[in-house]
C-alpha positions as CSV (number, residue, x, y, z in Angstrom):
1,X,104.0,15.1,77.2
2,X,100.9,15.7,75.0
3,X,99.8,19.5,73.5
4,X,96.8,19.4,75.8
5,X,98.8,18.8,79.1
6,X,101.3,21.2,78.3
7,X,98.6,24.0,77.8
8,X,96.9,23.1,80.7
9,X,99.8,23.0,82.9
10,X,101.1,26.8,81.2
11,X,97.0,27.7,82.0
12,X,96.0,26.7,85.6
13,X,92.7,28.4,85.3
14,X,91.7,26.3,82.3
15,X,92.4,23.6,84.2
16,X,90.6,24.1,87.1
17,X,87.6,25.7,84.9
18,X,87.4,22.0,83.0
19,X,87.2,20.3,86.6
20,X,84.4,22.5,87.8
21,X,82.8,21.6,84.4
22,X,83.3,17.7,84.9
23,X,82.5,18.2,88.3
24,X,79.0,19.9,87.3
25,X,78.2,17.6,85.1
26,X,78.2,14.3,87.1
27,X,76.1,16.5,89.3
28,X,73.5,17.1,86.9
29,X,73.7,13.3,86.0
30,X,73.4,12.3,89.5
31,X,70.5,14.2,90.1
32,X,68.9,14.3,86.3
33,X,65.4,13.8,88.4
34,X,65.8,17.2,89.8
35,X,66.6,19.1,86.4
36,X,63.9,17.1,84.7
37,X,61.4,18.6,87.5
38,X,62.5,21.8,86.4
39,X,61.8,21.4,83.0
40,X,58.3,21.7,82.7
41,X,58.2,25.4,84.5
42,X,61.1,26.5,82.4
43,X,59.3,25.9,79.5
44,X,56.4,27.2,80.9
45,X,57.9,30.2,81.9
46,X,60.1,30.8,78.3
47,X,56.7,30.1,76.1
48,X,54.4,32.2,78.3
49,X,56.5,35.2,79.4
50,X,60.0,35.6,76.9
51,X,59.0,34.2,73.9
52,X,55.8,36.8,73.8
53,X,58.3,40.0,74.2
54,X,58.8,39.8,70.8
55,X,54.9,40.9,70.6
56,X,56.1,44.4,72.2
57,X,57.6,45.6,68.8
58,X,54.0,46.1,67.9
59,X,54.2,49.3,70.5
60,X,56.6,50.7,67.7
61,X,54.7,50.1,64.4
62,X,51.7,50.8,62.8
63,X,50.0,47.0,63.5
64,X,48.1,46.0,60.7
65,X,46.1,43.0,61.9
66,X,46.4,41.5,57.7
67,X,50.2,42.4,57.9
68,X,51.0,41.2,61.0
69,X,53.7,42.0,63.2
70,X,56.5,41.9,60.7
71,X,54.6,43.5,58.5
72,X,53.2,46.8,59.4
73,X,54.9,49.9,58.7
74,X,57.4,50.9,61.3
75,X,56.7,54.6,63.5
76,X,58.6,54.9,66.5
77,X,57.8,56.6,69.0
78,X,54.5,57.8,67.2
79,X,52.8,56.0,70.1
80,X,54.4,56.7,73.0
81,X,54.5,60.8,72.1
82,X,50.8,60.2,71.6
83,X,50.3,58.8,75.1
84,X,52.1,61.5,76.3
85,X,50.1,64.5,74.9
86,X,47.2,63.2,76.1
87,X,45.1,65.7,77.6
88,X,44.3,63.2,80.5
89,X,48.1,61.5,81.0
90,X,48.8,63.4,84.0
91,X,45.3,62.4,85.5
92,X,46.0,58.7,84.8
93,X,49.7,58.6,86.0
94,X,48.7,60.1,89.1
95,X,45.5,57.8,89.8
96,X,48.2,54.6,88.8
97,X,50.7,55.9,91.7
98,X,48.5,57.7,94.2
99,X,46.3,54.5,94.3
100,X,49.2,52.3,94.6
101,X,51.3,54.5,97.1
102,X,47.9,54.9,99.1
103,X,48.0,51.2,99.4
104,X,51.4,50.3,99.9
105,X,51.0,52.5,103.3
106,X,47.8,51.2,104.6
107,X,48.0,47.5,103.3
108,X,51.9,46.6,103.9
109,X,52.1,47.3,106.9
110,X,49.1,45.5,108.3
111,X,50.4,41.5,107.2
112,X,53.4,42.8,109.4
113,X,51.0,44.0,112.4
114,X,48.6,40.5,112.3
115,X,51.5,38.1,112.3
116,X,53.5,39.9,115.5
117,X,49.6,40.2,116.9
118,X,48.9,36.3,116.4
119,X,53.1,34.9,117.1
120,X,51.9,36.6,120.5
121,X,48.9,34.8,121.3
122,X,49.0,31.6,123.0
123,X,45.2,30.2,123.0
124,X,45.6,27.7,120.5
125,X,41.9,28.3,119.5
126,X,41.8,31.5,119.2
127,X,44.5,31.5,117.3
128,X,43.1,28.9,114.7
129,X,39.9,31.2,115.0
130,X,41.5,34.2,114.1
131,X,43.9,33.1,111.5
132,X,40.7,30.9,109.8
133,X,38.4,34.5,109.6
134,X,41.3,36.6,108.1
135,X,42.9,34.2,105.5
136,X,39.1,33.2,104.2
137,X,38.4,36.8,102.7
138,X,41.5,35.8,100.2
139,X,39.5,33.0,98.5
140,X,36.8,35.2,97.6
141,X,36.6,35.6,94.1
142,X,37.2,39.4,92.5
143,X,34.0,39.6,91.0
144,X,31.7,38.6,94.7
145,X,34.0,40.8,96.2
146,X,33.3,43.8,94.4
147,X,29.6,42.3,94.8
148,X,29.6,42.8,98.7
149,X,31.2,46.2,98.2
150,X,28.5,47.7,95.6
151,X,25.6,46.1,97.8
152,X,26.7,47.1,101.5
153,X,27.9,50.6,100.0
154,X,24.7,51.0,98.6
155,X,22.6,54.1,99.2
156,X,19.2,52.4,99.3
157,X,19.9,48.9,100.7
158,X,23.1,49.0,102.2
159,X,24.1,47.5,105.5
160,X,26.6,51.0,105.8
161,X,23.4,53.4,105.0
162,X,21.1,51.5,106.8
163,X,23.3,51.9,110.2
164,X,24.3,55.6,109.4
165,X,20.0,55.6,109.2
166,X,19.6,54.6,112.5
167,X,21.7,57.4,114.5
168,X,20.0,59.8,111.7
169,X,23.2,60.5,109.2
170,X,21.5,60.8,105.2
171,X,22.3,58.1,103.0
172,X,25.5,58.7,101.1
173,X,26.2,57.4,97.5
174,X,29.8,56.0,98.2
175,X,30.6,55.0,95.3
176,X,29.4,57.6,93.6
177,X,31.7,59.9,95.5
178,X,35.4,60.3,93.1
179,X,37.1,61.1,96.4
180,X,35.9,58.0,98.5
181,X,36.9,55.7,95.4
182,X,40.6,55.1,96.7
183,X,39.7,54.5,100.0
184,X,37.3,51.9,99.3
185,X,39.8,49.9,97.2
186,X,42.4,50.4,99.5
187,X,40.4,48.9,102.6
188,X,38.5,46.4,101.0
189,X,42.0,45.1,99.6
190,X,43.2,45.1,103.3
191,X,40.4,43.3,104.3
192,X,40.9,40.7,101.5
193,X,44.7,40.5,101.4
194,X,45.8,41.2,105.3
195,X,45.1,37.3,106.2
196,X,46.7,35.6,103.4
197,X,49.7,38.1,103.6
198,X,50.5,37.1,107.2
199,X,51.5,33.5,106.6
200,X,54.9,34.5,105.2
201,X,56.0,36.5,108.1
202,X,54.4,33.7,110.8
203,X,56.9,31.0,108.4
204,X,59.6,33.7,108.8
205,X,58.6,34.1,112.9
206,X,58.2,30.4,113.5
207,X,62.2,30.3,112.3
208,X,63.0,32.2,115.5
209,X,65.1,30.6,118.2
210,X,63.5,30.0,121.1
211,X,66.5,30.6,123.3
212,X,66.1,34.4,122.3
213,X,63.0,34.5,124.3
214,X,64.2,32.8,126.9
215,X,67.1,34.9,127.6
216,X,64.7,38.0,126.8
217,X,62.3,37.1,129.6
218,X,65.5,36.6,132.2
219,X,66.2,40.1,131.6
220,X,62.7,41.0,132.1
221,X,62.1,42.1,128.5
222,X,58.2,43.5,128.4
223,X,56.2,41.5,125.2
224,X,56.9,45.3,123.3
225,X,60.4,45.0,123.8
226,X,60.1,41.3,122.3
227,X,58.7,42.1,119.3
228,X,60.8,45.3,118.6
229,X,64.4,43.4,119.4
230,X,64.3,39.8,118.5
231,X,60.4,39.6,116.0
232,X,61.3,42.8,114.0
233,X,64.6,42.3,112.9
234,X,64.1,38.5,112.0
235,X,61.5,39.4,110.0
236,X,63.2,42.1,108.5
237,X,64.8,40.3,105.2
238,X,61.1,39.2,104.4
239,X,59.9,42.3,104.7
240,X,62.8,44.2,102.5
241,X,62.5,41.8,99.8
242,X,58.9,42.0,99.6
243,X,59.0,45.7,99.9
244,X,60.9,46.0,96.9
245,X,58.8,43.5,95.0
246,X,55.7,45.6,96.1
247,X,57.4,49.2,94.6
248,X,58.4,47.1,91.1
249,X,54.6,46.7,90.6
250,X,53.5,50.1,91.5
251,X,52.5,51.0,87.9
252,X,51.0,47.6,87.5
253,X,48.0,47.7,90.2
254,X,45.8,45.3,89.8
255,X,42.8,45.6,87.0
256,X,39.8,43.4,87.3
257,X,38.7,45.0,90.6
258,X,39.3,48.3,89.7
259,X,37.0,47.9,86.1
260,X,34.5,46.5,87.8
261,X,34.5,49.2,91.1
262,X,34.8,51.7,87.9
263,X,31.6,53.5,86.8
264,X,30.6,56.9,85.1
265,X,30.9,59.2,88.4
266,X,33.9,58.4,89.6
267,X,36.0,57.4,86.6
268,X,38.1,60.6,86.9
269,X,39.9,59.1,89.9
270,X,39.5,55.3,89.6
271,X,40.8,55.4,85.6
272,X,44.3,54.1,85.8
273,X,46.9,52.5,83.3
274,X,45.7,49.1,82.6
275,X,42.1,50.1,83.0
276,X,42.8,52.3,80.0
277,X,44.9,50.2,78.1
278,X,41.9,47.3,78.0
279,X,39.3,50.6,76.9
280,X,41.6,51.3,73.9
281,X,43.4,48.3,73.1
282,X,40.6,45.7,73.5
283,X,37.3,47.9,73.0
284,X,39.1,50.0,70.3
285,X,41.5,47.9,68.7
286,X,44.3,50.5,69.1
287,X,46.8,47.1,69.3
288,X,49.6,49.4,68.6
289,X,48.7,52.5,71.0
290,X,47.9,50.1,73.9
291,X,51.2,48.2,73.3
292,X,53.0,51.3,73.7
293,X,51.3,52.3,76.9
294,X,51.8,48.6,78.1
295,X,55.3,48.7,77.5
296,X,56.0,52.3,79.2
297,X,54.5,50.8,82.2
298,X,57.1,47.8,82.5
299,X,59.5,50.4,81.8
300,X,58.7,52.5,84.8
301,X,58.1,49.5,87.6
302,X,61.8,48.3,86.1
303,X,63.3,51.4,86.4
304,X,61.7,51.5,90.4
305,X,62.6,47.9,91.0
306,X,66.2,48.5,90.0
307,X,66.2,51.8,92.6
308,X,64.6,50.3,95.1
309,X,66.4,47.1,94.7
310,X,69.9,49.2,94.9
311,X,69.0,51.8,97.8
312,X,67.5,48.4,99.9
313,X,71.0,46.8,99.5
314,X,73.0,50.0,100.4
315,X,70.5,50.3,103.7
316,X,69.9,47.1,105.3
317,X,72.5,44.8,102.8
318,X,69.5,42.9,101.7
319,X,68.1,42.8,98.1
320,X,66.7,40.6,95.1
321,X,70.2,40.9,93.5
């Protein structure tokens, strides 16, 4: 008997380990098409979104734009205690997370309500009517969108003002108003997003056995009871997983629509994290200071993925990981 055998007959798991290798492999050959498919976004994804983490050491030196990266004096945490003293960082925290939390409980839930509202309708064209009218707002660029906001808010032209005119309410400068600022994004986002947000939960409903409706409907099941004991908890794993998806992003709200909703009266509430990372880092050429507010960011939507993630698998034993 050879070395090679004898070791692998004292070491079962080696051997069994080498077969699951061999085993692998002529599966990779047999479908090399598959992996070569899968090249191309790899890539993609290791050039666009790894390899430029090495950028993020910047947030911890003094970035000389002569020096480069490697070679600007190394601080710290000079940044980051920076950020923190500022007299504003409580202000733009709390804008980042009340606007985000604000819409998380007006605008999750209402992809949820329009796909149990339209699995229940039957009219085939009303249907199509419905689902064509609330997915289009989604292929509206940012920049029309906040268009239509700033001319049908407006206090001299505006469709809103002009109606509020006719039962005798004074024109209102909405988005002048700091305290109106959220609920306008908020809405408008629900108005843009709801449509395109139900597909995934009418895929998830359209995975349904029929056969629990049937036997629902024997025992007399109202359309309420329907949708709250067969619709709701097969759409549930969607809706967990893209609940904790939503709550990892919650420090990284959107910025174009904000910017360009932003002006001088109502900056105070519509200022938020990455409106004021482009205002110092790009405007300014603070590289280093907006690197280190960049990177706290990611730090705080990991640190709430990773909870939410862990308290979503403790709950309802369904999770990213």
């Amino acid at each position: 008997m050879s070395p090679e055998k004898a070791i692998l007959e004292k070491n079962p798991h080696h051997l069994l380990a080498q077969k699951k290798r061999k085993r692998n492999w002529k599966l990779a050959k047999k479908h090399w098409q598959l992996y070569l498919l899968m090249l191309l976004p790899l890539t993609s994804l290791i050039i666009f979104k790894y390899v430029p983490m090495f950028g993020s050491t910047i947030a911890f030196k003094d970035y000389n734009v002569i020096k480069g990266i490697w070679g600007s004096d190394w601080v710290g945490f000079k940044y980051f205690i920076q950020f923190f003293n500022l007299p504003h960082f409580w202000t733009i925290i709390g804008n980042t997370l009340g606007l985000s939390l604000y819409g998380l409980l007006i605008g999750f839930p209402a992809p949820i309500i329009l796909a149990l509202a339209l699995n229940e309708v039957r009219q085939g064209l009303f249907k199509r009517s419905v689902q064509m009218i609330t997915y289009a707002p989604y292929f509206i660029s940012t920049v029309i969108m906040v268009s239509i906001i700033i001319v049908a808010l407006s206090p001299n032209t505006g469709i809103v003002n002009s109606i509020m005119g006719l039962f005798g309410i004074e024109p209102r400068n909405f988005m002048g108003e700091p305290g109106l600022f959220k609920t306008i994004y908020v809405f408008s986002d629900v108005w843009q997003q709801t449509g395109y947000g139900a597909i995934i939960y009418l895929a998830a409903l359209a995975g349904v056995n029929p056969e629990f409706y049937e036997a629902a409907k024997m025992d007399g099941a109202t359309r309420i009871q329907k949708i709250l004991h067969i619709d709701l908890p097969s759409i549930l794993p969607v809706t967990v997983i893209l609940l904790i998806l939503n709550i990892g992003n919650m420090m990284a709200i959107g910025f174009e629509k904000i910017y360009l909703m932003q002006n001088s009266l109502n900056v105070m509430t519509s200022e938020v994290i990455s409106t004021y990372v482009y205002k110092v880092g790009l405007i300014e050429s603070n590289f280093s200071f907006s690197a280190a507010v960049g990177l706290f960011n990611s730090v705080v939507n990991l640190i709430l993925l990773v909870i939410v993630n862990y308290l979503a698998k403790r709950v309802s034993k369904t999770s990213l990981w």
